[in-house]
Structure formats: structure tokens, C-alpha cells
C-alpha positions as a printed NumPy array, in Angstrom:
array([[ 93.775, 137.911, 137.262],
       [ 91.352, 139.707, 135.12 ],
       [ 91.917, 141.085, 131.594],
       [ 90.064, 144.161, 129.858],
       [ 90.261, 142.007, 126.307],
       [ 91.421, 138.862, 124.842],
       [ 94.563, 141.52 , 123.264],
       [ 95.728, 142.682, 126.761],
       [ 95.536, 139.436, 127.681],
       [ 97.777, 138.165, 124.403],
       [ 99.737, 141.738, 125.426],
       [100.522, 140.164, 128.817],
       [101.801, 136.558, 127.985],
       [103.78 , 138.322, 125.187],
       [105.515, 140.749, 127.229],
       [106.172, 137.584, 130.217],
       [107.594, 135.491, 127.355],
       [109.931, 138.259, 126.226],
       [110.714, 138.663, 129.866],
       [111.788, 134.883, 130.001],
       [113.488, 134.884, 126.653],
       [115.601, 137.706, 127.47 ],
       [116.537, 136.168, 131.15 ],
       [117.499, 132.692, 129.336],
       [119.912, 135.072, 126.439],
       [121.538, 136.742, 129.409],
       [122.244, 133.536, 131.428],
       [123.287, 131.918, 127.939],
       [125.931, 135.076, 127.456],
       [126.831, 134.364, 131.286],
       [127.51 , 130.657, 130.325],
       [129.909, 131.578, 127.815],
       [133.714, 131.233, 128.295],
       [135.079, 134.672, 129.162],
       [138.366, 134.262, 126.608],
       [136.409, 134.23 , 124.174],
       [137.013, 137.065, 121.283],
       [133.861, 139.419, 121.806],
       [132.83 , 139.049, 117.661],
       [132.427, 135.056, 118.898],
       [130.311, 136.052, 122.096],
       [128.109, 138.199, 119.382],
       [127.614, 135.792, 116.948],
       [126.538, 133.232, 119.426],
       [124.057, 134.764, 120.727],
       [122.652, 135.916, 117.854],
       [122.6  , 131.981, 116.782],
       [120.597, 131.726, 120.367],
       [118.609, 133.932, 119.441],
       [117.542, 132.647, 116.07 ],
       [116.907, 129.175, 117.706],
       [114.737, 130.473, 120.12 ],
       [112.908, 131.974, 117.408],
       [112.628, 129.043, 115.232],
       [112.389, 126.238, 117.634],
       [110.76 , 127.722, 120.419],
       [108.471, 130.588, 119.27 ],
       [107.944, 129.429, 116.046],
       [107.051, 130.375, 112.603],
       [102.914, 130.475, 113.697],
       [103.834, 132.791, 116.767],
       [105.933, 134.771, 114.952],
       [103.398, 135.379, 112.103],
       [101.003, 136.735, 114.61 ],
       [103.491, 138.842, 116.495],
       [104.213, 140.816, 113.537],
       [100.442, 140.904, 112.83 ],
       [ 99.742, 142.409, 115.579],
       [102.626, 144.846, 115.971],
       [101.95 , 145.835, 112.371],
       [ 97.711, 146.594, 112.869],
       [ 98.87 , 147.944, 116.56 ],
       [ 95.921, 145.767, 117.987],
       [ 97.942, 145.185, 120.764],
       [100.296, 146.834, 122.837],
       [103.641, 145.463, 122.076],
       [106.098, 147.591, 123.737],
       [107.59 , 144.798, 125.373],
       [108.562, 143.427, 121.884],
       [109.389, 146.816, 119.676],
       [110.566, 148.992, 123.045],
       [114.176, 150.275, 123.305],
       [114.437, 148.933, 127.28 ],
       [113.575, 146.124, 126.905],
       [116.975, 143.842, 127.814],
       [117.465, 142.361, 124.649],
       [119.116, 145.737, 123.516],
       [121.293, 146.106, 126.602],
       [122.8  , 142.923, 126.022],
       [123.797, 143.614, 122.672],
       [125.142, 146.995, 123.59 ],
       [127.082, 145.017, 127.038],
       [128.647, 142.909, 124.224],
       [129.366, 145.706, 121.735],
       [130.91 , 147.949, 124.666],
       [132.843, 144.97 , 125.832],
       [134.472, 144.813, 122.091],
       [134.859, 148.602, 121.936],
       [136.74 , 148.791, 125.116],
       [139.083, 146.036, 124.206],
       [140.039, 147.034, 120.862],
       [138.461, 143.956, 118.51 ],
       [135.377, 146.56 , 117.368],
       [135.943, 149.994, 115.938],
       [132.588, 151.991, 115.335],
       [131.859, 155.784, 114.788],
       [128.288, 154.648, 116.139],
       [127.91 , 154.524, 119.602],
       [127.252, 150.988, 121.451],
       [123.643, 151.924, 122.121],
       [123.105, 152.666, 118.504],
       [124.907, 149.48 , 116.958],
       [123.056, 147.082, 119.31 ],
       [119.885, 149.028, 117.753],
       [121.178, 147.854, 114.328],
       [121.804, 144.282, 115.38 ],
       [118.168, 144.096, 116.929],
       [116.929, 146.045, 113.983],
       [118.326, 143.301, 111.556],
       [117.759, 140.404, 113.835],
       [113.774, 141.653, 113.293],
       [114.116, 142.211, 109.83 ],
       [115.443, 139.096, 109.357],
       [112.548, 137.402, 111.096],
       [110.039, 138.988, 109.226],
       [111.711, 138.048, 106.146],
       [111.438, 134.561, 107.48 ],
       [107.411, 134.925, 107.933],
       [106.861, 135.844, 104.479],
       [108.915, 133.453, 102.499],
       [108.223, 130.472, 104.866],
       [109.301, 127.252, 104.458],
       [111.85 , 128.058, 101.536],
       [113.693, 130.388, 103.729],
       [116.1  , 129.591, 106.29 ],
       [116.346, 131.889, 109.286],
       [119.288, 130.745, 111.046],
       [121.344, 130.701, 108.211],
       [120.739, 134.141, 106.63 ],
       [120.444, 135.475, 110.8  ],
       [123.664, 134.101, 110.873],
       [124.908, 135.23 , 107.09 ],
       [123.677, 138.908, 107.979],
       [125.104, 139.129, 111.437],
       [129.103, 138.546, 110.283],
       [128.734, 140.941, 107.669],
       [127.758, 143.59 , 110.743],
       [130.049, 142.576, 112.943],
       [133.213, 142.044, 109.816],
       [132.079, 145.835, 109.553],
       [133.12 , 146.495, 113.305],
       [135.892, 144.982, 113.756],
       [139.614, 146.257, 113.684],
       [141.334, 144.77 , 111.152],
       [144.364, 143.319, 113.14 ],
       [146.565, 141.722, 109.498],
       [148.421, 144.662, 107.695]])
């Protein structure tokens, strides 16, 4: 295979890593118990997510992701683009809670699984520029209930 630059080639192995990280969150979600409340299906896989991020992309990787995406040196739609699968699992999930009464939202699926990926990326970058001192699964994981306690149908009265 034959590249027009050393960026489409860094393009390329980004966009089949977030191929492969995507496949691995869906089987993951598949994996779950179905029982399971929806706000615990949510929160887990944001908790993948982080972990993949930390432990398998890393802090160097991420550094240069958002370097790139930032100076647009590359193109990175597979990373920053709204199909990418990522966002339909989130909004699978967020549907799923919808339709069975645990999340209440005046936002539509599609838009709050924008707002989990949104902070999710946030998040991350926060991570990149206070590394080591900051912990990523634990404020991904801090930031994520406080979404999804403001989705969720209070059920005690």
C-alpha cells in the first residue's frame, strides 16, 4: 500500500484503530447483562472507554491526536466525525433508557450521545494538559454521573 505523506499514512492507522476501538466498545456493550438498569450500561462503558484511553492509547498518543486534530495536519474525521460508531452507541444506549422510562431528556438521543462524546473528549484533553497529576478515569467517571443523574427520572417522591 502506498501513502501520499507520512500524515495520510498516520490518517490511516488512526482511522483503523478507531475502527477497532469502536468494534471492541460495541462487543463490550454486547457482553453486558441485559437486566441491567440502562444508567449502569452507560457508565460502564464510559469506564471502557476511559481505559482504553489510558491503558491502551495512552497519554503520548493522545497528546499527538489532539495535536494534530488541533493544527488540522491530518485528516481526522474518523476521530472528530459524527458517524463514526462511537456516537451511535451512545445514542443505542440513551434510546434504550428513553424508551424504558429510567432517562427523561428534552434533547433528543442523537444530541445527548453528542454531549457524552463531547465531554468524554473534553475530558481527555484535560487529561493531556495536566498530565500526571490528573486522573482521567476518575474525573471521566465523576463527569459522566453528573450527565446521566441529569437524565434520569427521578423514581423516590
Amino acid at each position: 500500500m502506498h501513502f501520499e505523506s507520512k500524515d495520510a499514512l498516520i490518517a490511516e492507522l488512526i482511522a483503523d484503530h478507531v475502527a477497532r476501538a469502536d468494534t471492541n466498545y460495541k462487543s463490550f456493550l454486547e457482553s453486558l447483562p441485559r437486566d441491567i438498569p440502562t444508567s449502569e450500561v452507560l457508565l460502564a462503558l464510559i469506564e471502557k472507554i476511559a481505559d482504553v484511553l489510558m491503558d491502551t492509547i495512552g497519554y503520548e498518543n493522545m497528546n499527538k491526536i489532539y495535536q494534530m486534530l488541533l493544527a488540522g495536519t491530518v485528516d481526522t474525521m474518523a476521530v472528530k466525525g459524527y458517524n463514526r460508531e462511537l456516537y451511535t452507541l451512545f445514542h443505542s444506549v440513551l434510546e434504550k433508557g428513553i424508551k424504558q422510562g429510567e432517562f427523561k431528556s428534552t434533547l433528543p438521543a442523537e444530541t445527548l450521545s453528542r454531549h457524552f462524546v463531547m465531554a468524554i473528549r473534553g475530558i481527555s484533553y484535560e487529561w493531556c494538559i495536566r498530565y500526571p497529576e490528573f486522573d482521567l478515569k476518575e474525573q471521566v467517571v465523576e463527569h459522566s454521573r453528573l450527565l446521566v443523574a441529569g437524565i434520569m427520572i427521578n423514581t423516590t417522591k
